[in-house]
N, C-alpha and C positions, 0 to 999 in steps of 0.2 A: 786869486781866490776872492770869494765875495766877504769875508769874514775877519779877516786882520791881517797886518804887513805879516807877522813871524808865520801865520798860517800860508801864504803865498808863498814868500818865501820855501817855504818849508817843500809845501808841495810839488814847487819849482824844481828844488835839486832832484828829488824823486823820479821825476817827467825825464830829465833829463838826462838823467844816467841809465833808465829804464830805454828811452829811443836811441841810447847811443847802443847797447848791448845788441839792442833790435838790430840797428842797424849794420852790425859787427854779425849778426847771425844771417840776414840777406845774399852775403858774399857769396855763401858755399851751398845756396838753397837756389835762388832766384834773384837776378841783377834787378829783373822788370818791378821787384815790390820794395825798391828802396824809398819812393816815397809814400807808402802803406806807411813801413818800417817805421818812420822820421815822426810820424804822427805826433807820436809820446814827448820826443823833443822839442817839436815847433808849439806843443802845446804849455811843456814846460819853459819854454822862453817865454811865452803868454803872459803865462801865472807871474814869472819874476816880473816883468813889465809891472803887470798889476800891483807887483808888490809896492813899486818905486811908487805909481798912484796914489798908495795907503800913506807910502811916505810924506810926500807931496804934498797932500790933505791934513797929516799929522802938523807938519812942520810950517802949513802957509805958505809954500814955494811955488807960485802961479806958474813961473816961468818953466818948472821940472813937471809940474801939474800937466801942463797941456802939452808939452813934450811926451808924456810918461803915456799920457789917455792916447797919443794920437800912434803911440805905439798898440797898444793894445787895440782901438777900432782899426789899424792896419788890417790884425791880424782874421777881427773878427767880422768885420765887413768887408774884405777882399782876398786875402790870403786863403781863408776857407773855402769859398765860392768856389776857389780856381782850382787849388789844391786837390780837394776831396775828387770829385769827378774826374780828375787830370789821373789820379793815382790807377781810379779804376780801369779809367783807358788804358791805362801803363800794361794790366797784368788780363785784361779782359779777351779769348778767347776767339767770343764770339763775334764775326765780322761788326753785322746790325747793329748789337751793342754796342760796340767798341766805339763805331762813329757816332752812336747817342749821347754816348760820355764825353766824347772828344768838344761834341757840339757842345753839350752841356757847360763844360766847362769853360766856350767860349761864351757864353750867354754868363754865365758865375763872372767872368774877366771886366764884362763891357756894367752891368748891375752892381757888381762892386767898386768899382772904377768912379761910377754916377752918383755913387753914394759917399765915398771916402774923397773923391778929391777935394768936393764943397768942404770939406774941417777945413783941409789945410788954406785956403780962400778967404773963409767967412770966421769968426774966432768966434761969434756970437752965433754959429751955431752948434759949437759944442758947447755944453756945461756938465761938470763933476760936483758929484755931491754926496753924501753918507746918511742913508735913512734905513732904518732900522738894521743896523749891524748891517749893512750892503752900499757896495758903489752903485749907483746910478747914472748911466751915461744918459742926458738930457741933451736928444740929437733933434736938429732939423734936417729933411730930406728934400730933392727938389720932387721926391714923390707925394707930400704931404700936399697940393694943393689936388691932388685928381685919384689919389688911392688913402684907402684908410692904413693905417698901422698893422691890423691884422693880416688884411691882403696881404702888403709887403712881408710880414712874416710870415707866413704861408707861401710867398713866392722863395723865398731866400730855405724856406726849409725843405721846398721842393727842388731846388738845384743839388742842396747839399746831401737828401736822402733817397734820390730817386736813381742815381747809379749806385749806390749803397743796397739797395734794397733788391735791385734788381741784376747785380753783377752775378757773374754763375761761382763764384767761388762764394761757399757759406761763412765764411771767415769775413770776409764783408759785410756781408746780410745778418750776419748775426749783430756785428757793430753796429751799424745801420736802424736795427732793431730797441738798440741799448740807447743812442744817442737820439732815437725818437721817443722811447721810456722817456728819460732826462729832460729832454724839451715839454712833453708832458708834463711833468712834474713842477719844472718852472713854470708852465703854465698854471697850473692850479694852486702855488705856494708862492712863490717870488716875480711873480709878472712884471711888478713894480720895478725890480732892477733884472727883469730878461737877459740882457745883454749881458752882465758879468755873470748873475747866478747858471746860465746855460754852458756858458764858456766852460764855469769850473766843471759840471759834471758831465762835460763831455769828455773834459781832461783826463778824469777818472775812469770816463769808458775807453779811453786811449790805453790803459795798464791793461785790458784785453791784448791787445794786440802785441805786447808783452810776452803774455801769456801764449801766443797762438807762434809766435819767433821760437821761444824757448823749449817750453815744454811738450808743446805738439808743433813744431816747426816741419809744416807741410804746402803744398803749394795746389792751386786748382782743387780743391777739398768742393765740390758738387753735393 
């Protein structure tokens, strides 16, 4: 979370116990939406990461610091990429589709990949830091000399919400919908630390899909 360690924390256990339930609801519904289901989980192991971050930053531990961040841009410079599109292929219907997403997701693999491996390489091109009650991941890309910043997010938010938005199950598309509200909204309030404040409230539009396990646990909803 962008706000304090006990807030991460917090939110973490939540995530996590929320996508394990999901995922415990999947069994006797649909095999194909276990990584839908997982969402809440992978997002609350996110949050805990972040939390170690806060730690980190708290206590002056450079060594848990870059450890701690290089978990979280794993998750949110490559894991998402591949994940989200991968899930849709998983449970997607429709032939066309299906290999959009499939592709998609190869293109999320090889983008994410070009972006997260330079941290582990170059250590001066991550920097963490705390500005206004938020972390701030202060990245270099090797896209920075030939695209601007918005581009690449614009490109990264089209991988991650164009089989979202366009899958035929509305349980997606509704997500899909929530998690570009969200991005939004860090766009216009927290731009400044994008990277963690988007994370947290996507995490939160992950407790939909919570919602769509338990209490309307349906599958292919058009």
């Amino acid at each position: 979370m962008c706000f304090s360690t006990t807030a991460s924390f917090s939110s973490a256990a939540i995530l996590v116990t929320g996508g394990l339930l999901c995922l415990k609801k999947t069994t006797p519904i649909n095999k194909s939406y276990w990584m839908f289901a997982l969402l809440p989980l992978m997002f609350g192991i996110q949050q805990a990461i972040e939390g170690s971050v806060w730690w980190a930053l708290g206590t002056d531990d450079s060594r848990n610091l870059r450890l701690s961040a290089l978990g979280f841009l794993f998750f949110s410079h490559f894991i998402w990429l591949v994940w989200v599109p991968f899930s849709c292929h998983l449970t997607e219907p429709v032939h066309q589709r299906k290999i959009l997403f499939l592709l998609t997701s190869g293109v999320g693999a090889v983008f994410g990949a070009t972006m997260f491996i330079p941290f582990l390489l170059y250590s001066d091109w991550l920097t963490v830091l705390i500005a206004n009650h938020s972390i701030v991941y202060q990245t270099t890309l090797i896209y920075d000399d030939y695209l601007s910043r918005p581009v690449v997010t614009a490109g990264y938010m089209l991988v991650v919400l164009v089989p979202l938005m366009l899958s035929s199950d509305r349980h997606y598309r509704i997500f899909g919908a929530l998690i570009l509200l969200s991005a939004i909204l860090t766009i216009m309030f927290f731009y400044f630390a994008f990277i963690s404040v988007w994370c947290y409230f996507a995490a939160l539009a992950s407790l939909y899909i919570y919602y769509v396990m338990t209490a309307n646990p349906q599958t292919n909803n058009v």
